[in-house]
KOLKOLDO-145522 format. One record per residue: x, y, z of N, C-alpha, C in turn. Coordinates in steps of 0.001 Angstrom, whole numbers, padded with zeros to 6 digits, always signed. Atoms other than C-alpha are relative to their C-alpha. Last residue first. Layout:
BEGIN
NODE       n.X       n.Y       n.Z      ca.X      ca.Y      ca.Z       c.X       c.Y       c.Z
NODE         X         Y         Z         X         Y         Z         X         Y         Z
...
// end
This chain:
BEGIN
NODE       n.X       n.Y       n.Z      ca.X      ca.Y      ca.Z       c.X       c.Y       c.Z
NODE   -000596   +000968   +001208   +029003   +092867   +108093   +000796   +000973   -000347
NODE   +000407   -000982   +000928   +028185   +094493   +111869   +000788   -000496   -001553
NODE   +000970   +000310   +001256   +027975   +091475   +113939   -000253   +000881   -001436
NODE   -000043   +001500   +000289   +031191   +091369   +115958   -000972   -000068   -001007
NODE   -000925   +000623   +000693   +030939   +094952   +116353   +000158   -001153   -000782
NODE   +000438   +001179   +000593   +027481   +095530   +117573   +001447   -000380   -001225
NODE   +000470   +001164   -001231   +028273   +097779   +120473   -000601   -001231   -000796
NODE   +001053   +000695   +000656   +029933   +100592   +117792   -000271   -001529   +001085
NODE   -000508   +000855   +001465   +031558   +103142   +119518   -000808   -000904   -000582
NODE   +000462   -000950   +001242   +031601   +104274   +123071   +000352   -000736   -000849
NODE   -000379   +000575   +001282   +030869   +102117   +126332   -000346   +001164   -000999
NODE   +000555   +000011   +001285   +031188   +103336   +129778   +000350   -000696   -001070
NODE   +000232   -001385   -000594   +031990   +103709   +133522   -000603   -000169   -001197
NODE   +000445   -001403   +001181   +032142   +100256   +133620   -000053   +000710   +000305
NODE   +001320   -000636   -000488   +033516   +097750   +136766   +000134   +001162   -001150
NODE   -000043   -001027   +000866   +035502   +094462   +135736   -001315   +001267   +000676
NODE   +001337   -000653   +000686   +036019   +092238   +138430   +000254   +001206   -000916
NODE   +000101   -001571   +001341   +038734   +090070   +138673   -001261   +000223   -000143
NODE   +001072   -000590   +000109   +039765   +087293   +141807   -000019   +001080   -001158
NODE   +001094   +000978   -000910   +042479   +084820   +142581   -001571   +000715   -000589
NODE   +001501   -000248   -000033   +044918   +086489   +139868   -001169   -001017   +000384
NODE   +001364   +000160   +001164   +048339   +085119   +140198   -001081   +000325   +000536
NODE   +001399   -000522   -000543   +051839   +086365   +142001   -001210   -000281   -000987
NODE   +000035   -000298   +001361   +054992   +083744   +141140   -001645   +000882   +000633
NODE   -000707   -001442   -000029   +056625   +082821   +144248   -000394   +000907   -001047
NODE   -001083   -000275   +000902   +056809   +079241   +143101   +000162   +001316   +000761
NODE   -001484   +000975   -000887   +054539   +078251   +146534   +001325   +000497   -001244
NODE   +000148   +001542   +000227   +051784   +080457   +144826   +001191   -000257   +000860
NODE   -001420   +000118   +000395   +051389   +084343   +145964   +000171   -001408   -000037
NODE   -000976   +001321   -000248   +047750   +084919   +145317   +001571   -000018   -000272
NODE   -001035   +001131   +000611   +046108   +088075   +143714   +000582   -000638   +001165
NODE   -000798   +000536   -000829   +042962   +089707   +144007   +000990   -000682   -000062
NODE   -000378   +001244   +000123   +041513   +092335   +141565   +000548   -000265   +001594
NODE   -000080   +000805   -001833   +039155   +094632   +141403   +000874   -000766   -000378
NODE   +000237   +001765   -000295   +039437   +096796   +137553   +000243   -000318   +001460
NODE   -001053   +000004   -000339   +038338   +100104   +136228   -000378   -001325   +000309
NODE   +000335   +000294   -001252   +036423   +101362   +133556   +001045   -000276   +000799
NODE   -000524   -001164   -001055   +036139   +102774   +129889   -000587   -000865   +001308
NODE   +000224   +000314   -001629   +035589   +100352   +127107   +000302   +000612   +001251
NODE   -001056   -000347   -001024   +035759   +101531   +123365   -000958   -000158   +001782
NODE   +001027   +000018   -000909   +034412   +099968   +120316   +000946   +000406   +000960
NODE   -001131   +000568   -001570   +036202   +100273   +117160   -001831   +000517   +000804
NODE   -000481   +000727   -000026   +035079   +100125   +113116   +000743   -000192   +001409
NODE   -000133   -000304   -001141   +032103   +102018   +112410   +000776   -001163   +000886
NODE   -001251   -001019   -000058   +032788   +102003   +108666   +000061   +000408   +001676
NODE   +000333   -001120   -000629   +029367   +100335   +108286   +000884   +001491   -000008
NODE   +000748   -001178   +001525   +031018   +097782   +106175   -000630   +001253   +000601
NODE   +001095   +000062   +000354   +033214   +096903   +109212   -000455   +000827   -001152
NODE   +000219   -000844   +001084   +036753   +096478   +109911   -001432   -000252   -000663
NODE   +000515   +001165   +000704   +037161   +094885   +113601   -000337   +001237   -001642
NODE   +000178   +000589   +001349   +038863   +096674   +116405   -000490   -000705   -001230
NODE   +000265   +000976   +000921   +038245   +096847   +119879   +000354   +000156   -001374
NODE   +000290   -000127   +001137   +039824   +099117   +122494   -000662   -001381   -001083
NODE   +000215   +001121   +001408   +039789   +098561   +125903   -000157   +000356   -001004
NODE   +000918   -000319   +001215   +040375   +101107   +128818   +000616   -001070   -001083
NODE   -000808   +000618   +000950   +041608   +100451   +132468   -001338   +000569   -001217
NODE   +000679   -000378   +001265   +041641   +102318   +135535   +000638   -000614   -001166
NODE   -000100   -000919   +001207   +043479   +100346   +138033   -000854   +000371   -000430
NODE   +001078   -000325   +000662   +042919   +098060   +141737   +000597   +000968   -000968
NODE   -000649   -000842   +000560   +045075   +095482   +143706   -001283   +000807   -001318
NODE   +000832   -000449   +000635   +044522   +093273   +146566   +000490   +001236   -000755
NODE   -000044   -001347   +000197   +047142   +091395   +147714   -001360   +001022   -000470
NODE   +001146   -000060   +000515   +047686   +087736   +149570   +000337   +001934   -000436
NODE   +000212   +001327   +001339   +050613   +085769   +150477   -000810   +000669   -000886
NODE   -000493   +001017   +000238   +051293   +088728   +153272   -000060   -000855   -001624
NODE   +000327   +000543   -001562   +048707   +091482   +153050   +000843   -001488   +000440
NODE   -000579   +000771   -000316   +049794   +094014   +150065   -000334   -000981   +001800
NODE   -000714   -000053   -001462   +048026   +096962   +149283   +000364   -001384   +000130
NODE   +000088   +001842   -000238   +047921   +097813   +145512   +000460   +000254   +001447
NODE   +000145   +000305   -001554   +046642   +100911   +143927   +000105   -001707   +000476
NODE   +000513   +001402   -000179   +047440   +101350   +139629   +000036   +000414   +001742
NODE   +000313   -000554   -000925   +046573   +104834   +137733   -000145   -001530   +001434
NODE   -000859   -000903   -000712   +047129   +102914   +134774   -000665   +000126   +001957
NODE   +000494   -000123   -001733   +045827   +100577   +132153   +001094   +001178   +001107
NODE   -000867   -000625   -000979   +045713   +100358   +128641   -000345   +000322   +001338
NODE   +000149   -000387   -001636   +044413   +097545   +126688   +000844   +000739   +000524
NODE   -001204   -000997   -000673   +044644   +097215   +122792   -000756   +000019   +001477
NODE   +000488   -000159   -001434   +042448   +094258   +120873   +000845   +001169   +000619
NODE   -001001   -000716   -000739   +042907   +094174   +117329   -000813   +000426   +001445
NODE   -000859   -000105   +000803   +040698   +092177   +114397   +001444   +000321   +001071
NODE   -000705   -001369   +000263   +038162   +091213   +116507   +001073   -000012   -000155
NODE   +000810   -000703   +000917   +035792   +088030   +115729   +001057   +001295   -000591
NODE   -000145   +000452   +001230   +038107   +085816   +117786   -000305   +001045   -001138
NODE   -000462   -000143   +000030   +037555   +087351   +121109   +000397   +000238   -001731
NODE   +000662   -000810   +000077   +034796   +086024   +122350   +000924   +000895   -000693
NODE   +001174   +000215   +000383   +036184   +082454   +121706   -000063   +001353   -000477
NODE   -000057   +000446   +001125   +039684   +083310   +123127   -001608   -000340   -001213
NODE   -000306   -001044   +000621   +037924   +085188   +125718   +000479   -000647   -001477
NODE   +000461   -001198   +000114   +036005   +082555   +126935   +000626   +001159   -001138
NODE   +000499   +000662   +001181   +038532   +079447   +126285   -001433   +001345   -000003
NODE   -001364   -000276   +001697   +041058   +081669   +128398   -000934   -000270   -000847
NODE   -000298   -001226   +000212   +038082   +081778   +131162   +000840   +000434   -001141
NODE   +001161   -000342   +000357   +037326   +078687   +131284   -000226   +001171   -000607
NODE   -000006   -000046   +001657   +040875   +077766   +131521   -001635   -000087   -000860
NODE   -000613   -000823   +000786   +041119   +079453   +134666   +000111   -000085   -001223
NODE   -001934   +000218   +000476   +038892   +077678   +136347   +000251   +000890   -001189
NODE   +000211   +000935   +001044   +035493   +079698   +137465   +001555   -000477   -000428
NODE   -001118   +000386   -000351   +033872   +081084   +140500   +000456   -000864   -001071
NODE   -000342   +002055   -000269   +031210   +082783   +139673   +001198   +000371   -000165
NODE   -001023   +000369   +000090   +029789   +086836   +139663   -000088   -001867   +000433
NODE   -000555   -000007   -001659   +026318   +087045   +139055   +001481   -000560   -000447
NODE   -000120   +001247   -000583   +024517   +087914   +135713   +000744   +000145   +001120
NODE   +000814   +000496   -000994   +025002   +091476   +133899   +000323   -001787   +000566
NODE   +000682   +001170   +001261   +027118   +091559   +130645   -001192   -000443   +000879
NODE   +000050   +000270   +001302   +029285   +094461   +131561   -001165   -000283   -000767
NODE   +000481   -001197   +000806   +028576   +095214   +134851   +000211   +000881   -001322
NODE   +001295   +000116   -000071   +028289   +091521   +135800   -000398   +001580   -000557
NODE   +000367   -000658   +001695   +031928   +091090   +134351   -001682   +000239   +000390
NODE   +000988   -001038   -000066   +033013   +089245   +137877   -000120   +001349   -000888
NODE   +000063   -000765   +000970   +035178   +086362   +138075   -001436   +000869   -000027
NODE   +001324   -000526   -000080   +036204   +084556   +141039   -000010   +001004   -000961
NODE   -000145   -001971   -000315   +039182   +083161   +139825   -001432   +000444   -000088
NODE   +001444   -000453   -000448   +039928   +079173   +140054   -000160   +001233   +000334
NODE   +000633   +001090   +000428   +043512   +077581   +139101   -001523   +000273   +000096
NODE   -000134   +001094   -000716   +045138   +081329   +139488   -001212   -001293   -000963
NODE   +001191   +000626   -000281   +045635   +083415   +136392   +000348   -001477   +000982
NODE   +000118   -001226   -001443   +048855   +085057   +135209   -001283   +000039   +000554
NODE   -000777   -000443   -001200   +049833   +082275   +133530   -000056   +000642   +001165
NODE   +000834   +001277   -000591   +046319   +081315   +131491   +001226   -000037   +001351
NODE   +001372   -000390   -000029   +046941   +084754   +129583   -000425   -000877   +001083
NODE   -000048   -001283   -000825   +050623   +084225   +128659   -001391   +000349   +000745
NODE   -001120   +000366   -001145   +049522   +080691   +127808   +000176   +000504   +000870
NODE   +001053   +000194   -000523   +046539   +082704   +125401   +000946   -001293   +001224
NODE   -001359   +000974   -000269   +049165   +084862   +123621   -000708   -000943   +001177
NODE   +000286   +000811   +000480   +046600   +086689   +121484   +000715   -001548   +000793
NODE   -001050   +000654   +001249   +048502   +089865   +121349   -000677   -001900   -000023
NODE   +000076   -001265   +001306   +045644   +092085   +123236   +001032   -001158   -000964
NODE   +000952   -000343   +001525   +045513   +089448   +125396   -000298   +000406   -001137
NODE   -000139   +001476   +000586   +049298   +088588   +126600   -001932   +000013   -000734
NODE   -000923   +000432   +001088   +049441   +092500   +126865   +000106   -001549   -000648
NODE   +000329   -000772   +001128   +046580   +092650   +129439   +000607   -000446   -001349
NODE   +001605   +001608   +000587   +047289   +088959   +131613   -000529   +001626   -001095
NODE   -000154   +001030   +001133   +051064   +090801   +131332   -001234   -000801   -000060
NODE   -000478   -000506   +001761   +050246   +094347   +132620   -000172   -001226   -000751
NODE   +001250   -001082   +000448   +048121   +092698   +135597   +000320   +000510   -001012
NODE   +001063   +001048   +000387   +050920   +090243   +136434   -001047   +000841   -000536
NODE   -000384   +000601   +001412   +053643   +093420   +136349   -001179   -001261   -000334
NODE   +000610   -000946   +001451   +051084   +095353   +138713   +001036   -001095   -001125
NODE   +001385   +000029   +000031   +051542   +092377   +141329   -000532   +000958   -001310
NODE   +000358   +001576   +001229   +055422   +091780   +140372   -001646   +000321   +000383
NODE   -000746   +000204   +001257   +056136   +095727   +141479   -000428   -000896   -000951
NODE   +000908   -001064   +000303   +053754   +095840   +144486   +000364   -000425   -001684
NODE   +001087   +000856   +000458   +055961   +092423   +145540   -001537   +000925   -000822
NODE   -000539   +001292   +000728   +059143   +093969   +145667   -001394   -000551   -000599
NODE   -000404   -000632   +001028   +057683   +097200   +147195   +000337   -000872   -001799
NODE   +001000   -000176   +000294   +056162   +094983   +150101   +000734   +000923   -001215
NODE   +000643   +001068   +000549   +059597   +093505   +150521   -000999   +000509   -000992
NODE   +001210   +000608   -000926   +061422   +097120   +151151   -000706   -001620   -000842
NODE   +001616   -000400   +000516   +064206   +097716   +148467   -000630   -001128   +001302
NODE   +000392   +000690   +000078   +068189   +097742   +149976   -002306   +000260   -000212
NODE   +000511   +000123   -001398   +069675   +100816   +149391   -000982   -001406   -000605
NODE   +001209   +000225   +000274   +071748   +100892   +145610   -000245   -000356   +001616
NODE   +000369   +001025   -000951   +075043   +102352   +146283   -001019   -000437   +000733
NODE   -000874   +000703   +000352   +076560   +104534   +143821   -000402   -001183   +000618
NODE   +000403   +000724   +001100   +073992   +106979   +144388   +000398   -001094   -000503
NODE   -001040   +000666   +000688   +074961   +107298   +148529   -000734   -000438   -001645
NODE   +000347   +001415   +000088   +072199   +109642   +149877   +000968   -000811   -000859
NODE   -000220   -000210   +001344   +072935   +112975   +152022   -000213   -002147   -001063
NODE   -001707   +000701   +000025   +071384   +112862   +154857   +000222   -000355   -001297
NODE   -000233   +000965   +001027   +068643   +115156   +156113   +001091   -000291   -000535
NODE   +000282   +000917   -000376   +068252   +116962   +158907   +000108   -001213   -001097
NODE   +002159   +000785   +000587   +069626   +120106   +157679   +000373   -001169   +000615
NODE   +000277   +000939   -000152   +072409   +122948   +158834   -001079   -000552   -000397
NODE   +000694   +000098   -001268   +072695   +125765   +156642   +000090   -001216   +000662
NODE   +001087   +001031   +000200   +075663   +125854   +154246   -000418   -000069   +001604
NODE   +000978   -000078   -001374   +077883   +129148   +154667   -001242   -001212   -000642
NODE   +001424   -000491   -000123   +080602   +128259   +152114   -000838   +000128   +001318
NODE   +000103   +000579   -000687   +084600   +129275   +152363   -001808   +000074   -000266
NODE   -000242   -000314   -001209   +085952   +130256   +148999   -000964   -001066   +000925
NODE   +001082   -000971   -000193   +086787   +127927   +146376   -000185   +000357   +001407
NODE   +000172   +000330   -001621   +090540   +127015   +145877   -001905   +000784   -000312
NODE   +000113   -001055   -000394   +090798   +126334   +141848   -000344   -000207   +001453
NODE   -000833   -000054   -000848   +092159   +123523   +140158   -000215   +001154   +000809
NODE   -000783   -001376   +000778   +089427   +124018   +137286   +001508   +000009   +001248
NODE   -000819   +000475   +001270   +087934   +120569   +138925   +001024   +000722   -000689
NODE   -001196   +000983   -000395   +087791   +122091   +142590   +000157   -000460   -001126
NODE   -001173   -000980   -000578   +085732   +125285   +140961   +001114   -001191   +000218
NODE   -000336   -000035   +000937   +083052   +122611   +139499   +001677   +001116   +000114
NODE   -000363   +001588   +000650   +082524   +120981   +142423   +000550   +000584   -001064
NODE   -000420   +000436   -000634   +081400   +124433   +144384   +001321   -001175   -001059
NODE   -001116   -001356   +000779   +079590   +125639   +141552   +001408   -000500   +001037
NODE   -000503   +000750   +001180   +077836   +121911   +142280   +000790   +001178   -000562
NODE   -001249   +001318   -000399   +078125   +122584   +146519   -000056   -000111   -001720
NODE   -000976   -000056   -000512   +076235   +125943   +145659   +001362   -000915   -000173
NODE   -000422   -000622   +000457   +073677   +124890   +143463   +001658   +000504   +000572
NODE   -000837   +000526   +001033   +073175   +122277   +146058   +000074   +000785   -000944
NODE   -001239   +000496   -000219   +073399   +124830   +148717   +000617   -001369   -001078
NODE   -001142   -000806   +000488   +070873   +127358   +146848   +001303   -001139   +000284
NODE   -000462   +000192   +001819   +068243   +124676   +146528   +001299   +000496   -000352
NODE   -001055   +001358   +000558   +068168   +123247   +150289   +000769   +000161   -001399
NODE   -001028   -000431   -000527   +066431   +126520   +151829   +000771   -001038   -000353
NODE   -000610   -001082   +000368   +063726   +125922   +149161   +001031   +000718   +000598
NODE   -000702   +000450   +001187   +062901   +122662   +150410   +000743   +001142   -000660
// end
Protein backbone atom coordinates (compact mmCIF):
# COMPACT_ATOMS: atom_id res chain seq x y z
CA UNK A 1 0.00 0.00 0.00
CA UNK A 2 2.65 2.31 0.69
CA UNK A 3 4.13 2.05 -2.84
CA UNK A 4 0.54 3.36 -4.06
CA UNK A 5 0.62 6.65 -1.74
CA UNK A 6 3.26 8.68 -3.49
CA UNK A 7 1.53 8.07 -7.09
CA UNK A 8 -1.77 9.28 -5.95
CA UNK A 9 -0.19 12.25 -4.38
CA UNK A 10 1.56 12.38 -7.45
CA UNK A 11 -1.29 11.93 -10.14
CA UNK A 12 -3.36 14.81 -7.69
CA UNK A 13 -0.09 17.40 -7.94
CA UNK A 14 -0.26 15.99 -11.22
CA UNK A 15 -4.16 17.22 -11.74
CA UNK A 16 -3.61 20.19 -10.22
CA UNK A 17 -0.58 21.38 -12.64
CA UNK A 18 -3.03 20.50 -15.86
CA UNK A 19 -5.70 22.96 -14.25
CA UNK A 20 -3.00 26.02 -13.84
CA UNK A 21 -2.47 25.32 -17.74
CA UNK A 22 0.73 23.99 -17.00
CA UNK A 23 2.74 20.95 -18.89
CA UNK A 24 3.74 18.60 -15.95
CA UNK A 25 6.81 16.74 -16.26
CA UNK A 26 7.02 13.12 -17.23
CA UNK A 27 5.95 10.67 -14.08
CA UNK A 28 7.64 7.36 -13.12
CA UNK A 29 4.38 5.49 -11.77
CA UNK A 30 5.09 1.89 -10.72
CA UNK A 31 3.18 -0.71 -12.28
CA UNK A 32 0.10 -2.24 -9.98
CA UNK A 33 -2.46 -4.83 -10.19
CA UNK A 34 -5.10 -2.96 -9.33
CA UNK A 35 -7.67 -1.01 -11.31
CA UNK A 36 -8.51 2.10 -10.97
CA UNK A 37 -12.37 2.39 -9.87
CA UNK A 38 -15.02 4.42 -11.83
CA UNK A 39 -16.73 6.91 -8.82
CA UNK A 40 -19.20 8.20 -11.07
CA UNK A 41 -20.43 4.84 -11.66
CA UNK A 42 -22.05 3.01 -8.93
CA UNK A 43 -20.86 -1.11 -9.37
CA UNK A 44 -23.56 -3.26 -9.12
CA UNK A 45 -24.12 -4.47 -5.08
CA UNK A 46 -23.79 -8.32 -4.44
CA UNK A 47 -27.42 -9.89 -3.36
CA UNK A 48 -26.19 -11.20 -0.06
CA UNK A 49 -25.08 -7.50 0.78
CA UNK A 50 -28.63 -6.34 -0.21
CA UNK A 51 -30.15 -8.54 2.11
CA UNK A 52 -27.30 -8.13 5.17
CA UNK A 53 -28.41 -4.46 4.90
CA UNK A 54 -32.50 -5.11 5.28
CA UNK A 55 -31.64 -7.97 8.00
CA UNK A 56 -29.73 -5.45 10.43
CA UNK A 57 -32.33 -2.66 9.28
CA UNK A 58 -35.31 -5.19 10.78
CA UNK A 59 -33.30 -5.54 14.00
CA UNK A 60 -32.74 -1.58 14.28
CA UNK A 61 -36.51 -1.07 13.61
CA UNK A 62 -38.17 -4.01 16.12
CA UNK A 63 -35.44 -1.78 18.65
CA UNK A 64 -36.43 1.82 17.74
CA UNK A 65 -40.20 0.89 17.20
CA UNK A 66 -39.82 -0.20 21.10
CA UNK A 67 -38.07 2.23 22.73
CA UNK A 68 -40.78 4.75 21.02
CA UNK A 69 -43.74 2.67 21.83
CA UNK A 70 -44.72 2.07 18.20
CA UNK A 71 -46.16 -1.42 18.89
CA UNK A 72 -47.22 -2.03 14.74
CA UNK A 73 -43.60 -1.07 14.10
CA UNK A 74 -42.82 -3.81 16.67
CA UNK A 75 -45.41 -6.55 15.41
CA UNK A 76 -43.80 -5.77 11.64
CA UNK A 77 -40.62 -6.87 12.06
CA UNK A 78 -41.78 -10.12 13.67
CA UNK A 79 -42.70 -13.33 11.93
CA UNK A 80 -46.37 -15.00 12.69
CA UNK A 81 -44.57 -17.42 15.37
CA UNK A 82 -40.90 -16.61 16.92
CA UNK A 83 -39.20 -18.92 18.93
CA UNK A 84 -38.50 -16.78 21.77
CA UNK A 85 -35.87 -17.13 24.22
CA UNK A 86 -35.34 -14.60 27.43
CA UNK A 87 -34.46 -17.73 29.65
CA UNK A 88 -31.31 -15.85 30.70
CA UNK A 89 -33.12 -13.13 31.80
CA UNK A 90 -36.18 -14.50 33.46
CA UNK A 91 -35.17 -18.24 33.35
CA UNK A 92 -37.91 -20.87 32.00
CA UNK A 93 -37.59 -22.58 28.52
CA UNK A 94 -37.56 -21.05 25.34
CA UNK A 95 -41.36 -21.31 23.36
CA UNK A 96 -42.66 -20.82 20.40
CA UNK A 97 -44.98 -17.93 20.49
CA UNK A 98 -47.24 -15.61 17.96
CA UNK A 99 -46.12 -12.54 17.46
CA UNK A 100 -48.77 -10.75 19.05
CA UNK A 101 -48.01 -12.42 22.24
CA UNK A 102 -45.14 -11.04 22.33
CA UNK A 103 -46.16 -7.21 21.44
CA UNK A 104 -48.98 -7.70 24.19
CA UNK A 105 -45.85 -8.85 26.51
CA UNK A 106 -43.77 -6.08 26.17
CA UNK A 107 -46.40 -3.57 25.80
CA UNK A 108 -47.71 -4.79 29.24
CA UNK A 109 -44.14 -5.14 30.73
CA UNK A 110 -43.30 -2.21 29.47
CA UNK A 111 -45.86 0.23 30.55
CA UNK A 112 -44.49 1.02 34.01
CA UNK A 113 -41.22 2.69 32.32
CA UNK A 114 -41.01 6.05 31.64
CA UNK A 115 -38.12 5.66 28.64
CA UNK A 116 -36.85 2.72 27.06
CA UNK A 117 -33.40 3.36 24.83
CA UNK A 118 -31.77 0.35 22.93
CA UNK A 119 -28.46 0.39 21.37
CA UNK A 120 -27.06 -2.16 19.38
CA UNK A 121 -23.97 -2.75 17.35
CA UNK A 122 -21.17 -4.81 16.55
CA UNK A 123 -23.80 -6.68 14.09
CA UNK A 124 -22.76 -10.54 12.26
CA UNK A 125 -25.13 -11.82 9.71
CA UNK A 126 -24.66 -14.86 7.36
CA UNK A 127 -27.16 -15.20 4.90
CA UNK A 128 -28.54 -18.79 3.61
CA UNK A 129 -31.04 -18.18 0.83
CA UNK A 130 -34.77 -17.25 2.33
CA UNK A 131 -33.25 -17.76 5.59
CA UNK A 132 -30.43 -15.68 7.81
CA UNK A 133 -29.07 -15.85 10.94
CA UNK A 134 -27.96 -12.76 12.53
CA UNK A 135 -26.21 -11.84 15.89
CA UNK A 136 -25.31 -8.08 17.96
CA UNK A 137 -24.31 -6.73 21.23
CA UNK A 138 -27.10 -4.92 22.58
CA UNK A 139 -27.73 -2.70 25.73
CA UNK A 140 -31.11 -1.52 27.30
CA UNK A 141 -31.74 1.25 29.28
CA UNK A 142 -34.77 1.69 31.54
CA UNK A 143 -36.11 4.65 32.93
CA UNK A 144 -38.75 5.30 35.49
CA UNK A 145 -38.50 8.29 38.19
CA UNK A 146 -38.36 6.84 41.52
CA UNK A 147 -38.57 8.09 45.15
CA UNK A 148 -35.47 6.20 45.84
CA UNK A 149 -33.75 8.38 43.21
CA UNK A 150 -32.47 5.13 41.69
CA UNK A 151 -33.99 5.84 38.51
CA UNK A 152 -32.48 3.47 35.39
CA UNK A 153 -31.71 -0.07 35.02
CA UNK A 154 -29.20 -1.17 32.57
CA UNK A 155 -29.05 -4.43 30.39
CA UNK A 156 -25.82 -5.57 28.90
CA UNK A 157 -25.91 -8.57 26.35
CA UNK A 158 -26.18 -9.81 23.06
CA UNK A 159 -28.84 -11.06 20.76
CA UNK A 160 -29.57 -14.73 18.41
CA UNK A 161 -31.66 -14.08 15.95
CA UNK A 162 -33.30 -15.79 12.89
CA UNK A 163 -34.92 -14.15 10.18
CA UNK A 164 -37.34 -15.25 7.32
CA UNK A 165 -37.64 -13.74 3.91
CA UNK A 166 -41.68 -13.69 3.43
CA UNK A 167 -43.16 -13.96 -0.19
CA UNK A 168 -43.37 -9.74 0.08
CA UNK A 169 -39.62 -9.75 0.33
CA UNK A 170 -39.81 -8.11 3.56
CA UNK A 171 -37.07 -9.92 6.16
CA UNK A 172 -38.87 -10.95 9.73
CA UNK A 173 -37.72 -12.35 12.95
CA UNK A 174 -38.39 -16.31 13.07
CA UNK A 175 -36.34 -16.66 16.20
CA UNK A 176 -34.79 -14.14 19.33
CA UNK A 177 -32.85 -14.97 22.10
CA UNK A 178 -31.67 -12.63 24.47
CA UNK A 179 -28.24 -13.70 26.17
CA UNK A 180 -26.96 -11.45 29.54
CA UNK A 181 -23.74 -10.53 30.42
CA UNK A 182 -25.36 -8.26 33.07
CA UNK A 183 -27.68 -6.16 34.99
CA UNK A 184 -26.75 -2.66 36.64
CA UNK A 185 -29.01 -0.29 38.42
CA UNK A 186 -32.01 -0.63 40.16
CA UNK A 187 -33.76 -4.40 39.44
CA UNK A 188 -36.86 -3.27 41.23
CA UNK A 189 -37.79 -0.46 39.00
CA UNK A 190 -41.30 -0.97 38.28
CA UNK A 191 -41.90 -1.31 42.01
CA UNK A 192 -39.76 1.20 43.61
CA UNK A 193 -42.56 4.12 44.71
Amino acid sequence: MADHEPTVATNAFSCQIRQQGLRSPPLDIPESNERMIDVHRPRAVPADLVAEHRIVDCIIRLFVATDSRDWAGVRACLADVVRFDMTSLAGGEPADLPAEQIVAAWTTGLAPIEHVHHQAGNFRVTVRGGEADAFCYGIALHYRRTASGRNTRTFVGSYDFTLVNGRDHAWRISAFRFNLKFIEGNQQLEQDG
